[in-house]
Structures are given as structure tokens and as C-alpha cells.
C-alpha positions as CSV (number, residue, x, y, z in Angstrom):
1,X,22.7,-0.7,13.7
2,X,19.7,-1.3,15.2
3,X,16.5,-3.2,15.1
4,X,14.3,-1.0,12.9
5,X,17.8,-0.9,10.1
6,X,17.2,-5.3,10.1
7,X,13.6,-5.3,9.2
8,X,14.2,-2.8,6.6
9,X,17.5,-5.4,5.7
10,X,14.9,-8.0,5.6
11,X,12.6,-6.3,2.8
12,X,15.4,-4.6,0.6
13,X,19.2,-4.2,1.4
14,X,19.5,-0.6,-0.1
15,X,15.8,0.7,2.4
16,X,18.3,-0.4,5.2
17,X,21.3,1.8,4.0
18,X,19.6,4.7,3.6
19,X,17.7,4.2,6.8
20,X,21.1,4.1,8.1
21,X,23.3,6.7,6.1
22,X,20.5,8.7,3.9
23,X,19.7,12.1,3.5
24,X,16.2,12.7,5.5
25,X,15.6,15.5,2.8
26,X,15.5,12.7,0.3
27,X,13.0,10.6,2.6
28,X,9.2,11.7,2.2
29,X,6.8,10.6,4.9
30,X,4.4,7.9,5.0
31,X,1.4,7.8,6.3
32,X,1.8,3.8,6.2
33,X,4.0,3.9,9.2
34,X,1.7,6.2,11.1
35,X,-1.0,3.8,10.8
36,X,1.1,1.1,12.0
37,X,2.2,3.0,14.7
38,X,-1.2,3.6,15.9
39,X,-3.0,0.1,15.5
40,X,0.3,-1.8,17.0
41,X,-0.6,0.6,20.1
42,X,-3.9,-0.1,20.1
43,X,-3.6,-4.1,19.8
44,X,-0.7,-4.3,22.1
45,X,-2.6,-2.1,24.5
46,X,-5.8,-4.5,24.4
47,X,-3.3,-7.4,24.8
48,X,-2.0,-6.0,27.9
49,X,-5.5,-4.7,29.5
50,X,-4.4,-1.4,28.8
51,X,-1.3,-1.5,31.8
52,X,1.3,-0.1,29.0
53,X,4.4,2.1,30.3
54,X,6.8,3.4,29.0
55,X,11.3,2.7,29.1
56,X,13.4,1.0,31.7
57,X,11.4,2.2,34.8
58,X,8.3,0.1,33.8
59,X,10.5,-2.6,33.9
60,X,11.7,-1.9,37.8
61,X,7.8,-1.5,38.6
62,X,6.9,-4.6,36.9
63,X,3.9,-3.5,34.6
64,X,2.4,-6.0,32.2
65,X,3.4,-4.4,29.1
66,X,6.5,-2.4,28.0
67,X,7.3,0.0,25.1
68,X,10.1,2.4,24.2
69,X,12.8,0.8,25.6
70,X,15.9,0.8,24.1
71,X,18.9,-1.3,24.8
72,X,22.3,-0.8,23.3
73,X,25.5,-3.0,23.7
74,X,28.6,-4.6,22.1
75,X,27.0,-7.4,20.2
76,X,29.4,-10.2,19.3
77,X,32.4,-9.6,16.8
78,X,33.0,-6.3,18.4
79,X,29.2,-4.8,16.5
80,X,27.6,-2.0,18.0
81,X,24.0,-2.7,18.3
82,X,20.8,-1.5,19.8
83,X,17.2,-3.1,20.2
84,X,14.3,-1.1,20.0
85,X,11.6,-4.0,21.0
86,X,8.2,-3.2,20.0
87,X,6.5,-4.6,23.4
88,X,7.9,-6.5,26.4
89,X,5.3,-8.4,28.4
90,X,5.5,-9.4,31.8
91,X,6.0,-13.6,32.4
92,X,6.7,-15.6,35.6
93,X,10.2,-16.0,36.0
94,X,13.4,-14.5,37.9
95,X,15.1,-11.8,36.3
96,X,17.4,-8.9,38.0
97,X,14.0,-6.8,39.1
98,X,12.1,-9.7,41.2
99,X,10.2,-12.6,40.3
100,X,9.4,-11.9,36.8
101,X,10.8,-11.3,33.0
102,X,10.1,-9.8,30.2
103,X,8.9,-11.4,27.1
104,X,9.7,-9.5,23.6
105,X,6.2,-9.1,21.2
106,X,5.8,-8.2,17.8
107,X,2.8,-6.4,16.0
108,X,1.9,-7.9,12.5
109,X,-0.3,-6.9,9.8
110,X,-2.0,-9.1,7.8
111,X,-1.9,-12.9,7.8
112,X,1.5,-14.3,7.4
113,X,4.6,-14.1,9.8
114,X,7.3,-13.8,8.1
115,X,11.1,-13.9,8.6
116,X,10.8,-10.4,9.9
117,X,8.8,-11.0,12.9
118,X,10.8,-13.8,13.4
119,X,14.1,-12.2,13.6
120,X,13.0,-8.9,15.1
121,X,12.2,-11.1,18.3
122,X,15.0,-13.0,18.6
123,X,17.1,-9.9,17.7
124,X,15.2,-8.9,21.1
125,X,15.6,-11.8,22.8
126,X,19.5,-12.0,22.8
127,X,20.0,-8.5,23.6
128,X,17.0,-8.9,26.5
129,X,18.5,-12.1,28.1
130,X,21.5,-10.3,29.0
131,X,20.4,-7.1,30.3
132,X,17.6,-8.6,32.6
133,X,19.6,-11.5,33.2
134,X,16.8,-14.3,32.8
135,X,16.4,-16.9,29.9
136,X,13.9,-16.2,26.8
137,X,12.6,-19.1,25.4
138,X,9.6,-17.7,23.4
139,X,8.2,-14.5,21.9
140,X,4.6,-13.3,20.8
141,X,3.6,-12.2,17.2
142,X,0.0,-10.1,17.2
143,X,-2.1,-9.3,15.0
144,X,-5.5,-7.4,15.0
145,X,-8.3,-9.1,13.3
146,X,-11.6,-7.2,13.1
147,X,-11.1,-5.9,16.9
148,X,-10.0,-8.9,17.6
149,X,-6.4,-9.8,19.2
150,X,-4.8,-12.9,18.0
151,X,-1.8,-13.5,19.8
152,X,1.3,-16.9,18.4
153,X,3.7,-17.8,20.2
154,X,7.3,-18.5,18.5
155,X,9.8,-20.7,20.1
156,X,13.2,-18.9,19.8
157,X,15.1,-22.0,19.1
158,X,19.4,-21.9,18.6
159,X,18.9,-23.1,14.6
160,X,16.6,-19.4,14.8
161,X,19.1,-17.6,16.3
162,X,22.0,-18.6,14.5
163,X,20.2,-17.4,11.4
164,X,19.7,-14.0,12.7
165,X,23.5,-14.0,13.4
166,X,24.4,-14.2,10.3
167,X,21.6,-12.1,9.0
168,X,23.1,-9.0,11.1
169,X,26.1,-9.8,10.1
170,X,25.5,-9.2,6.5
171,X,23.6,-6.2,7.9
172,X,26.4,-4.7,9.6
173,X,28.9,-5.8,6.0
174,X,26.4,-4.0,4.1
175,X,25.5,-0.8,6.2
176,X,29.7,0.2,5.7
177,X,30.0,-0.2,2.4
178,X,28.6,1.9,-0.6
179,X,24.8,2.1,-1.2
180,X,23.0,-0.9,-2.0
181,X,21.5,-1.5,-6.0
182,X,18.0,-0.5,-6.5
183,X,15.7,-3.9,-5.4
184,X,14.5,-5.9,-8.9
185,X,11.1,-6.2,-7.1
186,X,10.1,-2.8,-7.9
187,X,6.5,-4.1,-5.8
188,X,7.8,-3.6,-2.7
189,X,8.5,0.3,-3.5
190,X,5.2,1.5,-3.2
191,X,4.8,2.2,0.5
192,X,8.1,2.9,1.0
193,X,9.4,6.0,1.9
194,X,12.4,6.1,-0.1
195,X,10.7,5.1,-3.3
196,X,10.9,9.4,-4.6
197,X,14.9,9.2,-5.0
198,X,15.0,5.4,-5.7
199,X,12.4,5.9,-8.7
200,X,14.8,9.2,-10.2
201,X,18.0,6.7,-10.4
202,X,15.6,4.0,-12.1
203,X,14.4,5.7,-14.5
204,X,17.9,7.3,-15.3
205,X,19.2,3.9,-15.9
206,X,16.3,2.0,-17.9
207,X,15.5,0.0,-15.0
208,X,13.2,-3.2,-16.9
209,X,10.5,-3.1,-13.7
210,X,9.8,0.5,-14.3
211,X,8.0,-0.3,-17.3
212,X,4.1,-1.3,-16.2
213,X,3.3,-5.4,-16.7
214,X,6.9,-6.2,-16.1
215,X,8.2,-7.7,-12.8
216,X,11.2,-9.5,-11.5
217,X,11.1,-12.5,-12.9
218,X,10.3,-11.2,-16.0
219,X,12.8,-8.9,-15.9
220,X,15.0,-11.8,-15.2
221,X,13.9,-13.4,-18.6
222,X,14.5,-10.4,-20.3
223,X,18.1,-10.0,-19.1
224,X,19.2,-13.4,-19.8
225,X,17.8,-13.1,-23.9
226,X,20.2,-9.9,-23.8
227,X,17.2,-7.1,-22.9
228,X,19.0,-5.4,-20.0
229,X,17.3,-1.9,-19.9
230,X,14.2,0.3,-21.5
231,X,16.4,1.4,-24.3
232,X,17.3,-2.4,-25.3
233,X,13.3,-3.1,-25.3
234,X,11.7,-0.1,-26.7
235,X,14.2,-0.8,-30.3
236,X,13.9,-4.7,-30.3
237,X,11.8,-6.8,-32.7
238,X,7.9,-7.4,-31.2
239,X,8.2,-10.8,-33.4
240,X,11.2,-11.9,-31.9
241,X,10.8,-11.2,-28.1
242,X,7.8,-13.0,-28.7
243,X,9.3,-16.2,-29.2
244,X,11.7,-15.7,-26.4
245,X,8.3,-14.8,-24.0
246,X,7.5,-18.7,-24.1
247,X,6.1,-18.4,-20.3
248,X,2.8,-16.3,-21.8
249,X,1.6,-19.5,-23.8
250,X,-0.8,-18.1,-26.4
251,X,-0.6,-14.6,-24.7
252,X,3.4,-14.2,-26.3
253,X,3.3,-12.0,-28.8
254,X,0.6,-10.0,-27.6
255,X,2.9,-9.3,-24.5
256,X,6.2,-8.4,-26.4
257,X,4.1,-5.6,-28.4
258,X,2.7,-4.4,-25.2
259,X,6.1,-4.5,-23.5
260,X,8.1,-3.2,-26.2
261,X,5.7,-0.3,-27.3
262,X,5.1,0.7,-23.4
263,X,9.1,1.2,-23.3
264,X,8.9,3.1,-26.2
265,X,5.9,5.1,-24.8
266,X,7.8,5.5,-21.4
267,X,11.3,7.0,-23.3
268,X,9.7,9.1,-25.5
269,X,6.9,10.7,-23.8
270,X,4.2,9.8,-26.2
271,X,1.1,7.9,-26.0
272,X,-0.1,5.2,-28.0
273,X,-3.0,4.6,-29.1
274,X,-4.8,1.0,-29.4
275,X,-7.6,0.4,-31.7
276,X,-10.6,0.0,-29.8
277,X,-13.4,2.3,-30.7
278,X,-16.1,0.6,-30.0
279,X,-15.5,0.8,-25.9
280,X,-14.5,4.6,-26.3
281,X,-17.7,5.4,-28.5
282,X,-20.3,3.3,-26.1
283,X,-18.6,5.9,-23.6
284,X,-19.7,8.6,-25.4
285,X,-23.1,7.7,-26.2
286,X,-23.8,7.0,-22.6
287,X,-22.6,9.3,-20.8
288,X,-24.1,12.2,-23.1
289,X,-27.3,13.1,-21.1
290,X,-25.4,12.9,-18.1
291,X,-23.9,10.3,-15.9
292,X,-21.8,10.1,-12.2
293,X,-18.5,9.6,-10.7
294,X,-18.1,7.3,-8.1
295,X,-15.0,7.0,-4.9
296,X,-15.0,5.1,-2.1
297,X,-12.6,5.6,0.9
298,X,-11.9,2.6,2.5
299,X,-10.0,0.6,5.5
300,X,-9.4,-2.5,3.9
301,X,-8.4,-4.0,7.7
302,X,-11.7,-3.4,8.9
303,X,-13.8,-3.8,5.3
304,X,-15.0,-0.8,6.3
305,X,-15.9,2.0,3.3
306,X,-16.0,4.6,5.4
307,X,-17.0,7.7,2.8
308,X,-18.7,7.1,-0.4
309,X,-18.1,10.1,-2.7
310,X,-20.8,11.1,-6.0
311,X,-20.6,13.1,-8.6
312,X,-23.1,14.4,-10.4
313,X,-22.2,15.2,-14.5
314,X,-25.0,16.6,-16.4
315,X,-23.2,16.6,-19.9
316,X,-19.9,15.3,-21.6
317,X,-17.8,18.4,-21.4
318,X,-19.2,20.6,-18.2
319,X,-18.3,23.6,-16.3
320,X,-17.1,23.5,-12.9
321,X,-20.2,25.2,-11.8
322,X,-22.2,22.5,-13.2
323,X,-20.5,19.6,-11.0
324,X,-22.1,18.8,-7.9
325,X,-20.6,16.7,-5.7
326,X,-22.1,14.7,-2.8
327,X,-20.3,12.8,0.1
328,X,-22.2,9.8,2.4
329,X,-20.2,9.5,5.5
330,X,-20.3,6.1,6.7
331,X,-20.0,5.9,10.5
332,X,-20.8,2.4,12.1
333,X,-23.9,3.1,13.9
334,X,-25.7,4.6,10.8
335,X,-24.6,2.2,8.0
336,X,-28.1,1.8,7.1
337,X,-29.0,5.2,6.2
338,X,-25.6,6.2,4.3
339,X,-27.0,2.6,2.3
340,X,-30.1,4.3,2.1
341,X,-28.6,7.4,0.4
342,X,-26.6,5.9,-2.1
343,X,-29.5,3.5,-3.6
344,X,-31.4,7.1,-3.8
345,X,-28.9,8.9,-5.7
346,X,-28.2,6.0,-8.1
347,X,-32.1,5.3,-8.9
348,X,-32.5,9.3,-9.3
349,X,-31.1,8.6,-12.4
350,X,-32.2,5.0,-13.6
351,X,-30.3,5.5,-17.0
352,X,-27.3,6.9,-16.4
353,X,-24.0,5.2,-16.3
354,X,-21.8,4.9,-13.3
355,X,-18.0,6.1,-14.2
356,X,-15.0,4.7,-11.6
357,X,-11.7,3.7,-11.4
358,X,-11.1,0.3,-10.7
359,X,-13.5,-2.4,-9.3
360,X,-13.9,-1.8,-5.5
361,X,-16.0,0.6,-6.3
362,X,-18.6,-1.5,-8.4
363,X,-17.7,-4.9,-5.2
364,X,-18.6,-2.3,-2.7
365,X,-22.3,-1.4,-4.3
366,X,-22.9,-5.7,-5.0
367,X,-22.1,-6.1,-1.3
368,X,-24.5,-3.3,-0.7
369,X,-27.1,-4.6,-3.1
370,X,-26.6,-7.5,-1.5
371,X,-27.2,-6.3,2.3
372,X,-30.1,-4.7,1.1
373,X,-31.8,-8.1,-0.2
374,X,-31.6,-7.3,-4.1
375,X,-32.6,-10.0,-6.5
376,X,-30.1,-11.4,-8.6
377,X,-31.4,-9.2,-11.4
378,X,-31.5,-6.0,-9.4
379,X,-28.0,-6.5,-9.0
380,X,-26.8,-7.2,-12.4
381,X,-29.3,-4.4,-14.1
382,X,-27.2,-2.0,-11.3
383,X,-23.9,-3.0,-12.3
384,X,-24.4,-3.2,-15.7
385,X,-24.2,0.8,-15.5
386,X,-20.7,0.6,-14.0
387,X,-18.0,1.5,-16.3
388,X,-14.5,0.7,-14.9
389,X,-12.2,3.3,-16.6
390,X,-8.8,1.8,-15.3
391,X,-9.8,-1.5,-17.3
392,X,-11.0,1.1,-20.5
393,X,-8.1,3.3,-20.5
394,X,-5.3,0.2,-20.7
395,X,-7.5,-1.4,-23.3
396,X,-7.6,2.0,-25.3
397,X,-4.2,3.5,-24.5
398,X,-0.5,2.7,-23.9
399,X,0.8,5.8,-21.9
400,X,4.5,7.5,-21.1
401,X,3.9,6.2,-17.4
402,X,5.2,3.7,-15.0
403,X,1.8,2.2,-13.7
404,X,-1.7,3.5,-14.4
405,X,-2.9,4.3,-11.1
406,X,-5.9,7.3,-11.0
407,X,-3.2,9.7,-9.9
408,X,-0.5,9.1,-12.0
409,X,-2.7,8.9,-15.1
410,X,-4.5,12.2,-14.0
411,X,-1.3,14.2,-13.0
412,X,0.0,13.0,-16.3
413,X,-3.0,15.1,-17.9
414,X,-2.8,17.8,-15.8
415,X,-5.1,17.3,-12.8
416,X,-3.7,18.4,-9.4
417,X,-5.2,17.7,-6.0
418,X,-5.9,20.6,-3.7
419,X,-4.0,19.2,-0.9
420,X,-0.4,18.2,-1.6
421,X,0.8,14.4,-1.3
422,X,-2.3,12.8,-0.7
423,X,-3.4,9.3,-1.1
424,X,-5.9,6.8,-0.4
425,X,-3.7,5.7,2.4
426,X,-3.6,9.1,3.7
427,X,-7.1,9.6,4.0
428,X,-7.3,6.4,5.8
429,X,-4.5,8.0,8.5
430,X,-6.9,11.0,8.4
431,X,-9.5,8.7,9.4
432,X,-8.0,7.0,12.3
433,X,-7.2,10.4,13.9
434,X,-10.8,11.7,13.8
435,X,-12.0,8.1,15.0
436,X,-9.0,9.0,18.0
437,X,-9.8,13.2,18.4
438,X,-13.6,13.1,17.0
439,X,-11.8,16.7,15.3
440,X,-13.9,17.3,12.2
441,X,-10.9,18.8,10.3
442,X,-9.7,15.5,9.7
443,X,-13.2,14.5,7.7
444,X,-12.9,17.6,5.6
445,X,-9.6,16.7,4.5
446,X,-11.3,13.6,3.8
447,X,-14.1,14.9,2.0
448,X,-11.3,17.3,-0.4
449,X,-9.3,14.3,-0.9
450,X,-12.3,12.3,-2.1
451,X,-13.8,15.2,-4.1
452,X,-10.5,15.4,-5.8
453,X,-10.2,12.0,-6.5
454,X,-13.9,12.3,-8.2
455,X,-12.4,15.0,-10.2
456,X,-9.3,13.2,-11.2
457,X,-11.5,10.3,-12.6
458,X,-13.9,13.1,-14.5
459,X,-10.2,14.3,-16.1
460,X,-9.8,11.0,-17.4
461,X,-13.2,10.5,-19.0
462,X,-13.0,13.5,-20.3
463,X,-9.8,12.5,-21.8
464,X,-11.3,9.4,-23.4
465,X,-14.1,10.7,-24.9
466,X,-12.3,13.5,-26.3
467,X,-9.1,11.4,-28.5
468,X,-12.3,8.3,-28.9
């Protein structure tokens, strides 16, 4: 075991197995590591003034930072190990190369450290003390905020390291025996690279969370009132989970028929329809003399939108020849005039209505607005045109899926994208590599992904206005 098989231990006992005893075939990539990868190199490389080398000989010559060293040993209770430590960084000190030590560092990502930066360093630290022979007292967690590196300092006391003991030592129980149960907190799936073969065996089994509005703890409740799988839910009384949902207040029995009628949606197939024809036929009457699409492509670490994507819809039911699509790159240094092009495409049009999927889209054009010193009225006559159809869709529609995310409503109707296994977070790897290479292939992938994603929200529009 290592130290990459405890964080994933950390987050969800059967990610670490698999890490460990898997089939890569089953594992898909994900461009959420990548883009890890790449801003823990760039912050750890500020950090250390750019003097970053790699494996044991760095450590002989004494540079200031440290990667790609890995150290492996007989940890205690006869357990193989091996560290992996993100960073080392140089300290004063004595250790077997001269008069200095290493120091182990962690990269995090957001806000919080949590029990996994923790334990990662003094994972490190133990194995690290030994090898160079020289006390660790402390370790760095840091964190990139708006090209800025923050840098905390974590005392590696004994009550910290006892806990990782026994942390590693469940680790090492768990990684030979059989393969974990699939996590309850379906949440933490989505990045996950696993989450292909994990989702196949969940929905095989009725897993509870696989059904959209239902998480762990409500799951829980479910169980313990005898509900221990989609089958159990999709054939039981609406009137009677209701009175067991006690949590939702004067939301209960609105919940139970949502929940029980989205499992029976989910086993059979089907869709459901929900009365609400007012919403569908204001859809239709606006957007019949024409209307746009609206995507942004985003790095929500930087609040950077960096492409803003239009389409251009002269009538309800169109032609692929009649679509015109229009990207505004937004680099940094010309923020102004990409602004500058999006308030003339939306006032080319005063009247039509704005069609997206979910509300960064309409945040992104009031922050905008806003930049550009719009009155209050400016902005709330410009957003009135926005039409959210994530929000429309679950008001008007119970569908056979597990979430209603734009792609997995879209592929559920049939839309593909031209590239295979995209995603927004995708594009945002694409973008950090052209930022890197300046190689324009990387924007036109950009630009196809966020024309497709255009297209995707035109197939559900088009599916709305059609079954209104």
C-alpha cells in the first residue's frame, strides 16, 4: 500500500481497493486529476522559487523543493509500505546529507484541510524521519488562491500520528479482503474514476442514492421504515412514506410522490409527466420568432469564464443549416471587448428570450451587467429573458434518469457530442494546456465541446416544446 491507496481510503473504502486490486480497463480517466496534477506543480513551484527537482538525488544536492520521490520499507506489524510525498522542502536542520532536512508538503484545493492532508503528511513524515535520519516536527498544506500561494503549517503531534496508525491499519485489513460495498454517499462519485463500474452494480441492485433527490441520510431514513432498494420505493404507498418523511415539514408528501414516482420512472424507463402547462406554453410563445442558446466555459478557481458560447435560433423547430453559432473567447487582457460582444449579440435581438441550462449562465451576464455599470433596471429587464431549462424540465418532467445534468438528460434523447467523453471539466484541462503550449487545437476542442453543449440544450427545448 502506499500513500495515494490512503487518501483514496480516506474518501471511500471500496476507491482504495480498486486503486489497489482493480482492473485498469474498468477505470476511465479523469481529467480532474490532470488538473490537479498541473496546479499542485505550479503552486508548489511558486512556493519553492521555481528550484523543483526531481527523486533521491535532489535530496543529496540539497535543492529547496523535492518531488517524485518514493520511499518504500517494512512499516510496523510487518506492512509493506511506500510513500509517494507530494513535495519535500528544504528546512535547517541535520539529516544524513548535511545541514539540512526535508519537510513533507501537501497541495490542497479549495478551503478546508481535511483529514486527508493531515494524514498524507504524517504518513510522510514517519516514513521520512527514518530514511533521512532527522526529526519532523511539522508539515505544510498549500493552496492556490487567485495566483496566490497560501502556505499552513500542521504540527505533526503523537495523538496525530497514532490516528494515522490505525487508519493504515484498517487500510492494509481492508486492501486483503474482498471488495469494499459501494459508498452510501453516492456525491462523492462524480469525479471519480471508478464511478462507470461502480454505477453498473448500483443500479443492478436498487441502490436508494441512485434515484435523483435522495442522499445518504435519506437513504438511511428510508431503510430504517423498511425501503431498502428502488423496487421497495417505486411500489410503496405515496400517502404513507409521506408520514414516515417527517424531516420535509410541510414539503412531506410532496417529496414521497416525487421520490416514489422517480423510482418508478428510473425501473421502468418511462417518463412522467407533471402538470405544468403554463411554463411549457410561455416557452412556446417566446421563443417562436426566434430566440438563443447560451454556455459558458468556466474555471471556477480562478472565476474566470473563459468562452462564452451563442446560439442563434430563428424558429421553434430549425434545420441545422439555420443554426449559427458564435463563440467569444475570453482571454484576460481583452475581457473588455469579449463584454463588449456579448451585450451586442444579446441587444441585436431586444425581444428574444435567452434559453440555458442552469444559473451560471444568467450570474455570469448580472456580473457582467454589473461591470459594465447597468442600472438596476437594465439588469432585471436583461434577465428577465433568461429561461433556466434545468429548473423547467424538473418542474415539467420526472425522467428514467439518475440526475438531470445537460448531458444525461440530452443523451437520454438522443444527442451525442462530437468528441467522445467530454465534460465541462474536460474543457477546463483543455484550457490549462493551451494557457501552458499556447497550441490552438486545444481552443477548438473547446469551441466543439461548447458548440455541442449549445446543441445539447437546443435538444432539450426542442423536447419541451414539442410534449408542452
Amino acid at each position: 500500500m502506499n500513500s495515494f491507496h490512503l487518501k483514496s481510503f480516506i474518501r471511500c473504502k471500496r476507491k482504495a481497493w480498486l486503486d489497489f486490486k482493480g482492473k485498469k480497463s474498468y477505470e476511465v480517466w479523469s481529467p480532474h486529476k490532470a488538473i490537479d496534477k498541473i496546479n499542485q506543480f505550479q503552486s508548489f513551484s511558486k512556493f519553492c522559487n521555481g528550484e523543483i527537482y526531481s527523486g533521491l538525488k535532489a535530496c543529496k544536492n540539497g535543492y529547496q523543493g523535492v518531488i517524485g520521490l518514493k520511499i518504500k520499507g517494512n512499516f510496523f506489524q510487518n506492512i509493506n509500505a511506500e510513500i509517494r510525498p507530494q513535495l519535500l522542502v528544504k528546512a535547517k536542520g541535520i539529516s544524513k546529507w548535511g545541514p539540512y532536512k526535508y519537510l513533507p508538503a501537501v497541495y490542497k484545493l479549495g478551503h478546508k484541510t481535511t483529514k486527508e492532508h493531515l494524514y498524507d503528511l504524517a504518513f510522510s513524515s514517519i516514513f521520512l524521519e527514518t530514511f533521512q535520519e532527522s526529526k519532523i516536527e511539522k508539515g505544510f498544506v498549500i493552496t492556490k488562491v487567485f495566483n496566490k500561494v497560501n502556505v499552513e503549517e500542521i504540527y505533526l503531534n503523537k495523538k496525530l500520528r497514532k490516528k494515522v496508525l490505525n487508519v493504515l491499519l484498517s487500510l492494509n485489513e481492508c486492501l486483503e479482503g474482498f471488495m469494499p460495498e459501494i459508498t452510501q454517499d453516492r456525491k462523492k462519485c462524480t469525479i471519480c474514476s471508478w464511478q462507470k463500474f461502480c454505477d453498473k452494480e448500483a443500479k443492478e441492485n436498487g441502490y436508494l442514492t441512485d434515484i435523483d433527490g435522495i442522499g445518504s441520510k435519506t437513504a438511511l431514513l428510508l431503510k430504517t421504515n423498511g425501503i431498502s432498494n428502488t423496487q421497495t420505493l417505486a411500489s410503496h404507498s405515496e400517502k404513507q412514506l409521506g408520514e414516515k418523511l417527517s424531516k420535509f415539514n410541510d414539503q412531506k408528501y410532496l417529496k414521497a410522490s416525487v421520490f416514489v414516482k422517480q423510482a418508478q420512472a428510473y425501473i421502468s424507463g418511462e417518463p412522467y409527466c407533471i402538470s405544468n402547462k403554463n411554463d411549457t406554453n410561455d416557452l412556446l410563445k417566446k421563443t417562436c420568432s426566434g430566440f438563443y442558446i447560451f454556455d459558458i466555459e468556466s474555471n471556477p478557481d480562478d472565476k474566470h469564464d473563459f468562452l462564452y458560447g451563442f446560439l442563434k435560433i430563428n424558429n421553434s423547430f430549425p434545420k441545422n443549416e439555420d443554426l449559427i453559432y458564435e463563440p467569444i473567447l475570453n482571454l484576460k487582457n481583452n475581457k473588455g471587448e469579449s463584454y463588449r460582444q456579448i451585450i451586442e449579440i444579446l441587444f441585436s435581438q431586444k425581444e428574444w428570450p435567452v434559453l440555458h441550462y442552469g444559473e451560471t449562465e444568467k450570474i455570469a451576464i448580472i456580473n457582467i451587467a454589473k461591470e459594465l455599470n447597468f442600472s438596476f433596471e437594465e439588469i432585471d429587464s436583461l434577465t428577465s429573458r433568461f429561461i433556466d431549462l434545468h429548473t423547467l424540465i424538473r418542474k415539467s418532467w420526472i425522467l428514467p434518469l439518475k440526475n438531470y445534468g445537460l448531458k444525461t438528460v440530452s443523451n437520454w434523447l438522443g444527442f451525442e457530442w462530437v468528441q467522445k467523453n467530454v465534460s465541462g471539466s474536460k474543457a477546463l484541462y483543455w484550457w490549462i494546456q493551451y494557457q501552458i503550449t499556447e497550441n490552438e487545437i486545444f481552443l477548438k476542442k473547446i469551441i466543439q465541446y461548447n458548440k455541442d453543449d449549445c446543441l445539447a440544450t437546443l435538444k432539450i427545448a426542442e423536447y419541451l416544446i414539442k410534449n408542452h
